[in-house]
C-alpha positions as CSV (number, residue, x, y, z in Angstrom):
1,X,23.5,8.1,-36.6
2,X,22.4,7.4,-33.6
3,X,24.4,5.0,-30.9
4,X,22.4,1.6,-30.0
5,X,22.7,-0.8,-27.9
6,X,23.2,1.1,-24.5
7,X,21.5,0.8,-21.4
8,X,18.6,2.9,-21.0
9,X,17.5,4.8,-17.7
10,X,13.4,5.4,-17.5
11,X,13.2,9.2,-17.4
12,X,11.5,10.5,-14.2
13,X,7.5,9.8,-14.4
14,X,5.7,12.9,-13.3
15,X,3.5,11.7,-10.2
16,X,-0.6,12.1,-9.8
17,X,-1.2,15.3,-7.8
18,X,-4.1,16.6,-9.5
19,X,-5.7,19.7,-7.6
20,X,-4.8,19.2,-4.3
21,X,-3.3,15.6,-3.2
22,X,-0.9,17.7,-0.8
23,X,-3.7,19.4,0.9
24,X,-5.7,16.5,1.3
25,X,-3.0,14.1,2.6
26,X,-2.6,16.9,5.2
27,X,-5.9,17.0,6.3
28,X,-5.6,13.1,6.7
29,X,-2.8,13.2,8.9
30,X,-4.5,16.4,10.8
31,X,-7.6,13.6,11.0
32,X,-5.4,11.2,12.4
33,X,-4.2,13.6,15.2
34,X,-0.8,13.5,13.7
35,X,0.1,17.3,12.8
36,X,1.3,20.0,15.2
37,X,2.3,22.3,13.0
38,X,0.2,22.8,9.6
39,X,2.2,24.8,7.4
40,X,5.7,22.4,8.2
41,X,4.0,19.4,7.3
42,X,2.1,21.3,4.2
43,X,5.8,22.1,3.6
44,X,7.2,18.8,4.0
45,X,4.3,16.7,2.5
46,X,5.1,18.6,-1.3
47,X,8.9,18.2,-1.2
48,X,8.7,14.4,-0.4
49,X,5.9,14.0,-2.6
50,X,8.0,16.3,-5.3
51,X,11.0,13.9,-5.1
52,X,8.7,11.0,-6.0
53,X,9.0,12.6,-9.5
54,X,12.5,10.6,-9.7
55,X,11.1,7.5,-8.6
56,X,11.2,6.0,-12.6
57,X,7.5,5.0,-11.7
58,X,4.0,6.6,-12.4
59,X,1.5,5.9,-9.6
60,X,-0.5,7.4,-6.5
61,X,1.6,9.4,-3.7
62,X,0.8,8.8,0.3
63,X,2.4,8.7,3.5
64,X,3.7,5.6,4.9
65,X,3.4,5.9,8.8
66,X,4.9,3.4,11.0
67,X,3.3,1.7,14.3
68,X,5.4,3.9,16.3
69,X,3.2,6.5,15.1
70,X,-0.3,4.6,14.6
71,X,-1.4,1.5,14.1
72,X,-3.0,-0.2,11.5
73,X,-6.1,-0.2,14.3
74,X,-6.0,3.5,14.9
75,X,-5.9,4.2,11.1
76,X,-8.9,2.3,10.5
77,X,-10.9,4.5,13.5
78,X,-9.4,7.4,11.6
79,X,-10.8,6.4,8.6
80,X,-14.5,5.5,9.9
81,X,-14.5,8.7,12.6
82,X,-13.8,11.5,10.2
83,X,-16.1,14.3,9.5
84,X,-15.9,14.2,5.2
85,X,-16.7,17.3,3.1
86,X,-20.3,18.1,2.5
87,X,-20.8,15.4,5.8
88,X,-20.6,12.6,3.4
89,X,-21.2,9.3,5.1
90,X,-19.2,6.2,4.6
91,X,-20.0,2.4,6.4
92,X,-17.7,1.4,9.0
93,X,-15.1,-0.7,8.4
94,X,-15.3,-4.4,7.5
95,X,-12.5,-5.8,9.5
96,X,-12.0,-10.0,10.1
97,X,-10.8,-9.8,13.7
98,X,-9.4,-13.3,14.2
99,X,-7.1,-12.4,11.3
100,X,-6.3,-8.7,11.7
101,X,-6.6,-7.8,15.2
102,X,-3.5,-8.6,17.5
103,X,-4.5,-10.7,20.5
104,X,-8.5,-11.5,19.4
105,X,-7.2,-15.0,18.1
106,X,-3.7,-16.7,18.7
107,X,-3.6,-17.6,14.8
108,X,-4.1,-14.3,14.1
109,X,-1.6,-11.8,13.3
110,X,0.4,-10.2,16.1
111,X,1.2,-5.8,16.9
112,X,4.5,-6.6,15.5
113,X,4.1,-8.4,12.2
114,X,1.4,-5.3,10.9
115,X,2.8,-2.2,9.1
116,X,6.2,-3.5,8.0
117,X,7.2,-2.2,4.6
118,X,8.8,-5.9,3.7
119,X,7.7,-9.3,4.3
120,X,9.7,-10.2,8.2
121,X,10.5,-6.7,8.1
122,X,11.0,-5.0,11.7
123,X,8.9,-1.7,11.0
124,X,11.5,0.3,12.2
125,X,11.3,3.3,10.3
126,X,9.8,7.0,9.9
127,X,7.0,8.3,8.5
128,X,7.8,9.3,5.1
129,X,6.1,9.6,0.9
130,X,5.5,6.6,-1.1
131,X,4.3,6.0,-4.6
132,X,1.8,3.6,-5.2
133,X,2.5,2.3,-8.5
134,X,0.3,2.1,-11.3
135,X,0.2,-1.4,-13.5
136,X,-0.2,0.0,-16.9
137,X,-2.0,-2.7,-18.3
138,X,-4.8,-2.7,-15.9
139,X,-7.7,-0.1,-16.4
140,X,-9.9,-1.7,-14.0
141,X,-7.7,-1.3,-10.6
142,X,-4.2,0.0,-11.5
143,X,-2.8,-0.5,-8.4
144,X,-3.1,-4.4,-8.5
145,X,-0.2,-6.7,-10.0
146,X,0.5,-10.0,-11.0
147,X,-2.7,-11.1,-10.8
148,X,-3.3,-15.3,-11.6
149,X,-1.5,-15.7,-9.4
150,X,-0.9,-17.3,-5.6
151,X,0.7,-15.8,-3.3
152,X,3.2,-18.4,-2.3
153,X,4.3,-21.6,-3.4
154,X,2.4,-23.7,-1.0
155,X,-0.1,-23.0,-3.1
156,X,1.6,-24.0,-6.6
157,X,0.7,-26.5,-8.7
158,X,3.8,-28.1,-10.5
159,X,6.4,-24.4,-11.3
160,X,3.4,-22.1,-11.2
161,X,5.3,-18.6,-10.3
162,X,3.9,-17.2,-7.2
163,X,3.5,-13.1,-6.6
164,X,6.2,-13.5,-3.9
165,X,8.3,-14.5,-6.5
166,X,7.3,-12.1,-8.9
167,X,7.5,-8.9,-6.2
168,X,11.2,-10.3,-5.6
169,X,11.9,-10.4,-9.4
170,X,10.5,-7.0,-9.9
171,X,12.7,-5.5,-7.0
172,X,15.4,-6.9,-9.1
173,X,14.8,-5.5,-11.7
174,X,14.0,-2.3,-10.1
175,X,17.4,-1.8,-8.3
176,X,19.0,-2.9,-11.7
177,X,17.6,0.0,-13.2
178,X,19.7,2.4,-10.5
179,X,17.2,4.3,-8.9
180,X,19.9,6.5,-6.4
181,X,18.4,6.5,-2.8
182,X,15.0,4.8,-4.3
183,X,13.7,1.2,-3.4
184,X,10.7,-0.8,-4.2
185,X,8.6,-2.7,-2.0
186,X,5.4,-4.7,-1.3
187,X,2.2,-1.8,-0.6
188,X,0.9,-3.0,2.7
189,X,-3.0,-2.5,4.1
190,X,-2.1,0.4,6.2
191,X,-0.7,2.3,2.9
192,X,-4.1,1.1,1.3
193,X,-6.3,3.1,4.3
194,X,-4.5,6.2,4.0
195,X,-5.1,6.2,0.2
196,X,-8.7,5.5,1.0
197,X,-9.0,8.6,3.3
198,X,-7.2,10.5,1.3
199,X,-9.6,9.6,-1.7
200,X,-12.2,9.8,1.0
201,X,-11.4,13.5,1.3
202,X,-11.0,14.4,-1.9
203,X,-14.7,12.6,-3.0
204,X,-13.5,10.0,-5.2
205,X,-13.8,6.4,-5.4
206,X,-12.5,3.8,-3.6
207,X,-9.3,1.7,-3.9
208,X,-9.9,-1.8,-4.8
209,X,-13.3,-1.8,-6.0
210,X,-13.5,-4.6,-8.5
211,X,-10.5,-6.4,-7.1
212,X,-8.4,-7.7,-4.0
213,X,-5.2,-6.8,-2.9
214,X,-3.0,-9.3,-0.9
215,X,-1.0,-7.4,1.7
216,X,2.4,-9.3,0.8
217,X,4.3,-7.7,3.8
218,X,2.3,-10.8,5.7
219,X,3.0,-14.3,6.2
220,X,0.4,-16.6,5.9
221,X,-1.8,-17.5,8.9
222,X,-3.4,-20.5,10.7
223,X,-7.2,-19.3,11.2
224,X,-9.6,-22.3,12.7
225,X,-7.5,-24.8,11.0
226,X,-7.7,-22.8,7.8
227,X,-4.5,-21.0,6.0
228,X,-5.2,-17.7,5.5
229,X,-3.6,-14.4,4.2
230,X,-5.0,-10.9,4.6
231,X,-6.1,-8.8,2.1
232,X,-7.9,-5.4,1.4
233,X,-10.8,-4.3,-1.0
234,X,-13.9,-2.3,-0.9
235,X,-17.6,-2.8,-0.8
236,X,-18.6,0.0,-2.7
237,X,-17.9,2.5,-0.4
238,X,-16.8,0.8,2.4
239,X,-13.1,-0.4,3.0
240,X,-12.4,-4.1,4.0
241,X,-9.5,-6.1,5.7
242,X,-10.8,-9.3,4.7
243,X,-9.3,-13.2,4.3
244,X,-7.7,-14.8,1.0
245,X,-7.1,-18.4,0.6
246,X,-4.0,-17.5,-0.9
247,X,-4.4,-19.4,-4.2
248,X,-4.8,-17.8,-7.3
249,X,-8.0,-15.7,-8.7
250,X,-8.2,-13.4,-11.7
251,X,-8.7,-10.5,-9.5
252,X,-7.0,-10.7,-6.8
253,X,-3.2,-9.1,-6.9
254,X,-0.5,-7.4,-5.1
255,X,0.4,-3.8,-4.5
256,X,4.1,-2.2,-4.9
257,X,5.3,1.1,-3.9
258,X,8.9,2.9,-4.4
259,X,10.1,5.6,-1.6
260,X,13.3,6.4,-0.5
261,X,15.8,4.2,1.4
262,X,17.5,3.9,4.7
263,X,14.7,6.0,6.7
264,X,15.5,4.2,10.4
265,X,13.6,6.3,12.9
């Protein structure tokens, strides 16, 4: 007979490469003027995306690349300046530049509160693999979670659990689970437009298509008297960093990702 009752460890979740994510995430960073040597970074792109496998999640490897490297601004020109396979066309971004571009409006967000990995986080770290991961339960747009929700509770009405508080509890519950040299955090907009080159390469469909992702690395934001929060989506084919209201809709989540810790550049 069997022994019950102890703790469990999730096995290792083996993570979507299909044909060729590797390449592809390559030729994104090649696009983003970022590679110097091809076959090291080939190299070095498969082993971290490899040691995703031990994550304990299933979801959708990229590279997380701090400002130090490029900014959330230079991604986006990367993303609308490529030349695609088979010249594929794709609209220019949508971008709300009193919210998302540092210095266009003083309630807008600042250089140094974009690309953090946490929210008041410092973005002091190096480029390195991240999982975006999956929510089971949704078909529609897997890498949404805890939607119905707000973001924060200034937004509650009565105890209403907020997706702040929801990310915290499933970091929790993550670093419960003992994950060696793993740790889980909120998937911010710049993670979002490298998956959507990425994809872009590749020829497949969009991220956030039917729903909206709040980028919960951001604090709230005082736009023209309004409070906003930013979040990402897609018109079709055509990636957005648009406004939420913060409060909660029935599409509109947040993203998590696992990588590795301690990565201080």
């Amino acid at each position: 007979m069997a022994i019950e009752g102890l703790i469990t460890v999730p096995q290792p979740s083996e993570v979507n490469l299909n044909d060729d994510h590797v390449g592809a995430s390559v030729e994104a960073l090649d696009i983003l003027g970022l590679v110097k040597d091809r076959d090291q970074v080939t190299e070095s792109v498969a082993a971290e995306y490899s040691a995703l496998n031990q994550s304990g999640r299933t979801g959708e490897a990229f590279v997380q690349l701090p400002r130090s490297v490029i900014t959330l601004e230079g991604m986006v020109n990367g993303l609308d300046n490529a030349k695609y396979p088979g010249d594929r066309q794709y609209p220019e971004t949508f971008v709300v530049c009193e919210l998302w571009t540092p210095g266009f409006d003083k309630g807008g967000y600042n250089a140094q509160e974009l690309d953090n990995l946490t929210l008041g986080g410092d973005g002091n770290f190096a480029p390195h693999a991240r999982l975006a991961i999956h929510n089971t339960a949704s078909a529609k747009e897997p890498l949404l979670h805890f939607l119905y929700k707000p973001i924060d509770s200034t937004r509650t009405k009565g105890k209403e659990q907020t997706q702040l508080g929801a990310i915290e509890k499933a970091v929790k519950a993550y670093e419960a689970e003992s994950h060696e040299g793993f740790e889980m955090t909120p998937l911010n907009a710049k993670a979002v437009a490298f998956i959507a080159l990425v994809r872009r390469i590749k020829g497949e469909a969009m991220p956030m298509a039917w729903g909206y992702m709040r980028d919960a690395t951001l604090s709230s934001k005082t736009v023209d008297g309004v409070s906003l929060v930013g979040y990402v989506h897609s018109f079709g084919d055509r990636f957005g960093l648009d406004e939420s209201d913060g409060y909660a809709r029935s599409n509109v989540g947040v993203g998590l990702s696992v990588g590795p810790k301690e990565l201080k550049s």
